[in-house]
C-alpha positions, 0 to 999 in steps of 0.5 A, a space after each residue: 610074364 611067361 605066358 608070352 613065352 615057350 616053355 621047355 622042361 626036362 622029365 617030370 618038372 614039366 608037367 608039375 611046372 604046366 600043373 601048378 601054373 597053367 602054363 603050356 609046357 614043352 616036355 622033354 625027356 627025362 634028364 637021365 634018358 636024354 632030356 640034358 642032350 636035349 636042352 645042349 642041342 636047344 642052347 647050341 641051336 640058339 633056341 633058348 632065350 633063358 634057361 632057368 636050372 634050379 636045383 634041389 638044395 633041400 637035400 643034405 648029400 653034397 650034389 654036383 653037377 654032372 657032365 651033362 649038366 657042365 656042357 649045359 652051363 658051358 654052352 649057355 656062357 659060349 652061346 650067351 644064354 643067362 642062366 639062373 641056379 637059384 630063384 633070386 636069379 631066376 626071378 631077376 631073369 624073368 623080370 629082364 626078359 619082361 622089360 625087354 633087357 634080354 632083347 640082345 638075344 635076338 640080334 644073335 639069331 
């Protein structure tokens, strides 16, 4: 399914992403060095369809979100972008975009 699509990931996860799948990733910075700016200019710029924001709950540290991190899930509620924050939404998400149900984006670019 995401073969038909571009793909974009922050630092690190995009090789290990393009490693583990195959798949051409677009890498962008690391989150910590501008990588969190740039996937809010992408959501401003309605040049996301998707955004899949995992994050490691694996650790036993309380962790939230950061600034950069609340922006991203802002804009992506003011620009209309679903967003997912755990693999069963995720999942949901992708499997939409192969049926077409995410096809209203394009009537916002």
């Amino acid at each position: 399914i995401l073969a038909k699509h571009t793909l974009a990931a922050a630092g690190s996860i995009g090789p290990s992403l393009s490693d583990a799948t195959g798949l051409e990733v677009e890498v962008l910075q690391a989150p910590e060095h501008g990588g969190i700016e740039q996937i809010a200019s992408m959501v401003s710029y309605n040049e996301i369809d998707l955004l899949l924001f995992l994050r490691d709950t694996t650790s036993s540290e309380e962790r939230y979100y950061t600034e950069g991190e609340n922006e991203i899930l802002r804009l992506c509620d003011a620009y209309n972008v679903p967003f997912a924050t755990n693999l069963a939404t995720a999942e949901a998400l992708v499997l939409a975009l192969d049926r077409g149900d995410l096809d209203f984006r394009n009537l916002l670019k």
